[in-house]
C-alpha positions as CSV (number, residue, x, y, z in Angstrom):
1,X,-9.8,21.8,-15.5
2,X,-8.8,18.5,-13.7
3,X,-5.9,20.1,-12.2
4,X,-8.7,22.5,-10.1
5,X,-10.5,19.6,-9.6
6,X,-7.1,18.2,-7.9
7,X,-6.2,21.2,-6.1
8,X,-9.7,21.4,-4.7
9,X,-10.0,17.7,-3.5
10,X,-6.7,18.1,-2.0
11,X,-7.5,20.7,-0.1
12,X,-10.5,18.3,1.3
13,X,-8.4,15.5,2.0
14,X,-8.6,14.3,5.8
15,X,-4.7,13.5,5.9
16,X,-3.7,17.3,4.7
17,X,-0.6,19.0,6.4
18,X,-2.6,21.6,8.3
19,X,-5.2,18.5,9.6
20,X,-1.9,16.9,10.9
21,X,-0.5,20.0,12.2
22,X,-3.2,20.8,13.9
23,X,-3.7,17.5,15.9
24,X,-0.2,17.8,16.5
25,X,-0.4,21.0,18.3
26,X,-3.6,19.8,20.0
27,X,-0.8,16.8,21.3
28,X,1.3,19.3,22.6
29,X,-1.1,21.9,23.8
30,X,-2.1,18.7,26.1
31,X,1.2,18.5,27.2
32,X,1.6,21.7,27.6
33,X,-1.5,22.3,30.2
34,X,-0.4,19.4,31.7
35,X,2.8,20.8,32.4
36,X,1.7,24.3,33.2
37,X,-1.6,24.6,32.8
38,X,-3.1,23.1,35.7
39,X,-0.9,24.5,38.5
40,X,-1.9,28.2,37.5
41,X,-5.6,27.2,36.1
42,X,-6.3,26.1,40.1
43,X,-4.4,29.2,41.3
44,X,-5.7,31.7,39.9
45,X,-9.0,30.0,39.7
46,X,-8.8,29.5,43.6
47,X,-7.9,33.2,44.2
48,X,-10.7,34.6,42.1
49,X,-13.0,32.3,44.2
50,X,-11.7,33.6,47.2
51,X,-12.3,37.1,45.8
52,X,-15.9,36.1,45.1
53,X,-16.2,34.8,48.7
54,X,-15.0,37.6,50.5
55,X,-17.1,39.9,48.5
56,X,-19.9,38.0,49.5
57,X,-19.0,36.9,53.0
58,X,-16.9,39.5,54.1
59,X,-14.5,37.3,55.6
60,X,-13.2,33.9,55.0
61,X,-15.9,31.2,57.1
62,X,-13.5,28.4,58.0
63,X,-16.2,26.2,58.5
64,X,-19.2,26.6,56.2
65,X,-20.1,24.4,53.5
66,X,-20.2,27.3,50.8
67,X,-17.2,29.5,50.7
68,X,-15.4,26.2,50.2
69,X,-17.8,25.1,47.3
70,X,-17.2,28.8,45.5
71,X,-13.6,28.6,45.8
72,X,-13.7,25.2,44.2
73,X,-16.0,26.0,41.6
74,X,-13.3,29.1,40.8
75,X,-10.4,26.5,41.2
76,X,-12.4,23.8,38.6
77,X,-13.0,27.2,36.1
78,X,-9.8,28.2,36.1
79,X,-8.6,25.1,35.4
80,X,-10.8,24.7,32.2
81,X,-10.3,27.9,30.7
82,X,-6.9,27.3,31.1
83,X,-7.4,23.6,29.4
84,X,-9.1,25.6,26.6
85,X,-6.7,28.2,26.2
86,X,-4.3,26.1,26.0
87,X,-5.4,22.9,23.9
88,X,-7.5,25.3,21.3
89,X,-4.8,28.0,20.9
90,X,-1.8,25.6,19.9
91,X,-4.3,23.5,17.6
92,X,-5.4,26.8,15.5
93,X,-1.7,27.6,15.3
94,X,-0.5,24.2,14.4
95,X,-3.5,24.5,11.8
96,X,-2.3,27.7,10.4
97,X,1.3,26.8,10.5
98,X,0.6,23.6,8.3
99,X,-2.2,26.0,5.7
100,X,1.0,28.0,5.2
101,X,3.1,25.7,4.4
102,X,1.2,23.2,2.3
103,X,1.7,22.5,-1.3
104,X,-1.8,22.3,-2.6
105,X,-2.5,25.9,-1.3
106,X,1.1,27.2,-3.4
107,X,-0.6,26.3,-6.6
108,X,-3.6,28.0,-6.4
109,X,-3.4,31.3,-8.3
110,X,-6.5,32.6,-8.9
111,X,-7.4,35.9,-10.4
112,X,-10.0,37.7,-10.5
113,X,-11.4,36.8,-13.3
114,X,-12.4,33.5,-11.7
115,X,-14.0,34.9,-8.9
116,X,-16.3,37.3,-11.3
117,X,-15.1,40.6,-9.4
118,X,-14.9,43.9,-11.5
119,X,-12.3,46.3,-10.7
């Protein structure tokens, strides 16, 4: 009985492998964005405001006030989805990669007795 009791509270523990991986991939997901994902974020960001502004304007205004606010708006989107994608995605995987390879979860063989499901 103690040694679910263990398995369970390690499981819990705040300094677990998969907590650890995940932070890590978080760290590089950062670097990662930083590295890639602003350029492309702004980019494409910019060229879907630009999209949104001709479809609006008809043509590009070179001097008014809000074709140049949409396309920065797009620009400032693009480059938080991209933060997002970026950041979130490589801390889930570093979280699964570290669930799959932790100890505490080899251990745990339940059946189904334990869960109270008929078959």
């Amino acid at each position: 009985m103690k040694e679910k009791e263990n398995i369970k509270e390690g499981l819990k523990m705040k300094g677990s492998i998969s907590n650890k991986l995940a932070y890590t991939g978080a760290g590089i997901g950062l670097a990662l964005y930083a590295i890639f994902g602003l350029l492309y974020g702004s980019l494409l960001g910019g060229v879907v405001g630009l999209n949104i502004v001709h479809a609006l304007f008809g043509t590009s205004l070179a001097h008014a006030v809000v074709p140049r606010i949409i396309v920065a708006l797009g620009m400032l989107t693009g480059v938080m989805v991209a933060g997002t994608i970026f950041v979130v995605g490589s801390a889930s995987l570093g979280w699964v990669i570290g669930f799959l390879i932790e100890p505490a979860t080899w251990s745990r063989k339940e059946s189904l007795k334990e869960h109270n499901i008929k078959h």
